[in-house]
C-alpha positions as a Markdown table, in Angstrom:
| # | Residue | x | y | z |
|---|---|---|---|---|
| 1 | Unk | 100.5 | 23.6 | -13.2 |
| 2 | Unk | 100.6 | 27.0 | -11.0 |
| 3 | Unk | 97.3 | 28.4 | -10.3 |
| 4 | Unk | 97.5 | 31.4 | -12.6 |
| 5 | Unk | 97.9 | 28.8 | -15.8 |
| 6 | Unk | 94.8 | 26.8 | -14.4 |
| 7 | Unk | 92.7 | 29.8 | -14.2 |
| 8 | Unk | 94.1 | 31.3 | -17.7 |
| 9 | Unk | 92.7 | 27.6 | -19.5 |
| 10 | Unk | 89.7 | 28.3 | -17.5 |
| 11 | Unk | 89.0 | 31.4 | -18.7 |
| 12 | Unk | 88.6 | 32.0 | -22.3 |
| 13 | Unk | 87.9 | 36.0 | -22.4 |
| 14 | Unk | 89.1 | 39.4 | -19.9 |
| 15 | Unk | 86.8 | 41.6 | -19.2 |
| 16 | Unk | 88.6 | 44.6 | -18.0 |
| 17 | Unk | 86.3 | 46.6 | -15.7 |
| 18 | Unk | 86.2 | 50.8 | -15.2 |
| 19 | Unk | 87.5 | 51.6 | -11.6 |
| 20 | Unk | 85.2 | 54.4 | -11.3 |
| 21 | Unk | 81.4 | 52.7 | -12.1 |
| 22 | Unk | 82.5 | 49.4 | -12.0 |
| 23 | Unk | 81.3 | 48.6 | -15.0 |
| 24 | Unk | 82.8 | 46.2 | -17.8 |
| 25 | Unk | 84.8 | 48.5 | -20.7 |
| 26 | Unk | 85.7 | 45.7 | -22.5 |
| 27 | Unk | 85.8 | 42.2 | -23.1 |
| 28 | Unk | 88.8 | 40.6 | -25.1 |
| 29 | Unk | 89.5 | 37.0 | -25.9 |
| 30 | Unk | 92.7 | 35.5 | -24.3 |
| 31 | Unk | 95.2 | 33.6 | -27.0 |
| 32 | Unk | 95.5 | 29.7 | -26.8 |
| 33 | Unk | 98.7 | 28.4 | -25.7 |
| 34 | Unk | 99.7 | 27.3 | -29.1 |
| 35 | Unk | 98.6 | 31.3 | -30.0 |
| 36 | Unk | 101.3 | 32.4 | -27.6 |
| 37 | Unk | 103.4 | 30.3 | -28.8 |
| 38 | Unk | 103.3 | 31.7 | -32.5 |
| 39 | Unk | 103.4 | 34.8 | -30.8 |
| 40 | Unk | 106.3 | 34.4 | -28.8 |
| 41 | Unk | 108.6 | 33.1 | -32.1 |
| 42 | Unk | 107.3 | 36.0 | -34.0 |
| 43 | Unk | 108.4 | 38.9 | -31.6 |
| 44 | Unk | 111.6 | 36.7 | -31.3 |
| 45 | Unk | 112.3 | 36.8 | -34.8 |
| 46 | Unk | 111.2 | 40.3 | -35.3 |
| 47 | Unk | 113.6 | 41.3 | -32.4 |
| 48 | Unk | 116.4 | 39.9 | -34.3 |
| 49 | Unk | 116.0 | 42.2 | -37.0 |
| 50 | Unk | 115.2 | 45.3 | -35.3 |
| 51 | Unk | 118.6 | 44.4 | -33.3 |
| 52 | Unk | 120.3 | 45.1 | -37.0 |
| 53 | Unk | 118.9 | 48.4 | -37.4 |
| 54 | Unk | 121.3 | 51.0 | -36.9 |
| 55 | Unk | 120.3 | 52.9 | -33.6 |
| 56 | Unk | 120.5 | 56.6 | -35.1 |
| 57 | Unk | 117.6 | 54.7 | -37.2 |
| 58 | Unk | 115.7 | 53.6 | -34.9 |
| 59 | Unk | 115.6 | 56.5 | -32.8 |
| 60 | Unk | 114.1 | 58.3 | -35.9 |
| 61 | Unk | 111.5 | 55.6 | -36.3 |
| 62 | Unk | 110.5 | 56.1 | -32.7 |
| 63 | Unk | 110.3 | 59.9 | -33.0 |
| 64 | Unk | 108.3 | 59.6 | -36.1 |
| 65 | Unk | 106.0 | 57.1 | -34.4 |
| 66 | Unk | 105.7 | 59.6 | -31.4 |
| 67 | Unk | 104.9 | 62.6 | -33.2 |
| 68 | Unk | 102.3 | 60.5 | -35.2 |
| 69 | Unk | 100.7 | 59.9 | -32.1 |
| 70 | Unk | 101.0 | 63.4 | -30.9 |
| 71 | Unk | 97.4 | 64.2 | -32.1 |
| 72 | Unk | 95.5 | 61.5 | -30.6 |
| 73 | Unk | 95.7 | 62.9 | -26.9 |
Protein backbone atom coordinates (compact mmCIF):
# COMPACT_ATOMS: atom_id res chain seq x y z
CA UNK A 1 0.00 0.00 0.00
CA UNK A 2 1.76 3.47 -0.98
CA UNK A 3 2.34 5.65 1.97
CA UNK A 4 -0.30 8.29 1.05
CA UNK A 5 -3.17 5.38 1.35
CA UNK A 6 -1.61 4.33 4.81
CA UNK A 7 -1.71 7.74 6.12
CA UNK A 8 -5.36 8.50 4.50
CA UNK A 9 -6.77 5.09 6.74
CA UNK A 10 -4.95 6.65 9.44
CA UNK A 11 -6.43 9.68 9.39
CA UNK A 12 -10.09 10.01 9.69
CA UNK A 13 -10.58 13.96 9.43
CA UNK A 14 -8.41 17.23 7.46
CA UNK A 15 -7.99 20.01 9.16
CA UNK A 16 -7.12 22.62 6.62
CA UNK A 17 -5.03 25.33 8.42
CA UNK A 18 -4.94 29.45 7.49
CA UNK A 19 -1.40 30.25 5.94
CA UNK A 20 -1.50 33.52 7.60
CA UNK A 21 -2.11 32.72 11.67
CA UNK A 22 -1.63 29.35 11.38
CA UNK A 23 -4.60 28.47 12.80
CA UNK A 24 -7.11 25.52 11.94
CA UNK A 25 -10.20 27.00 9.47
CA UNK A 26 -11.73 23.92 9.24
CA UNK A 27 -11.96 20.44 10.05
CA UNK A 28 -13.74 17.99 7.55
CA UNK A 29 -14.11 14.21 7.69
CA UNK A 30 -12.33 12.21 4.96
CA UNK A 31 -14.85 9.45 2.95
CA UNK A 32 -14.21 5.68 3.58
CA UNK A 33 -12.95 3.77 0.80
CA UNK A 34 -16.23 2.15 0.15
CA UNK A 35 -17.56 6.17 0.32
CA UNK A 36 -15.22 6.82 -2.66
CA UNK A 37 -16.22 4.14 -4.19
CA UNK A 38 -20.06 5.17 -4.31
CA UNK A 39 -18.73 8.34 -5.25
CA UNK A 40 -16.64 7.50 -7.98
CA UNK A 41 -19.74 5.38 -9.82
CA UNK A 42 -21.94 8.29 -9.20
CA UNK A 43 -19.87 10.99 -11.05
CA UNK A 44 -19.35 8.22 -13.62
CA UNK A 45 -22.75 7.74 -14.21
CA UNK A 46 -23.70 11.39 -13.97
CA UNK A 47 -20.82 12.07 -16.64
CA UNK A 48 -22.61 9.77 -19.00
CA UNK A 49 -25.55 11.90 -19.08
CA UNK A 50 -24.09 15.21 -19.06
CA UNK A 51 -22.02 13.74 -22.17
CA UNK A 52 -25.81 13.63 -23.91
CA UNK A 53 -26.52 17.10 -23.36
CA UNK A 54 -26.27 19.16 -26.32
CA UNK A 55 -23.22 21.53 -25.85
CA UNK A 56 -25.02 24.90 -26.91
CA UNK A 57 -27.02 23.51 -23.59
CA UNK A 58 -24.55 23.16 -21.54
CA UNK A 59 -22.77 26.26 -22.18
CA UNK A 60 -26.05 28.00 -21.02
CA UNK A 61 -26.27 25.97 -17.87
CA UNK A 62 -22.72 27.00 -17.05
CA UNK A 63 -23.35 30.70 -17.79
CA UNK A 64 -26.42 30.59 -15.70
CA UNK A 65 -24.55 28.91 -12.88
CA UNK A 66 -21.78 31.64 -13.31
CA UNK A 67 -23.91 34.62 -13.21
CA UNK A 68 -25.76 32.97 -10.10
CA UNK A 69 -22.54 33.07 -8.44
CA UNK A 70 -21.73 36.55 -9.57
CA UNK A 71 -23.02 37.99 -6.29
CA UNK A 72 -21.26 36.05 -3.82
CA UNK A 73 -17.77 37.74 -4.41
Amino acid sequence: MPKESAEMDQAPSQTTITPHSQQPLVTRNRPTNEELDVLIQKSANAQKGWALVPLKERIAIGYRFIVSQLGRF
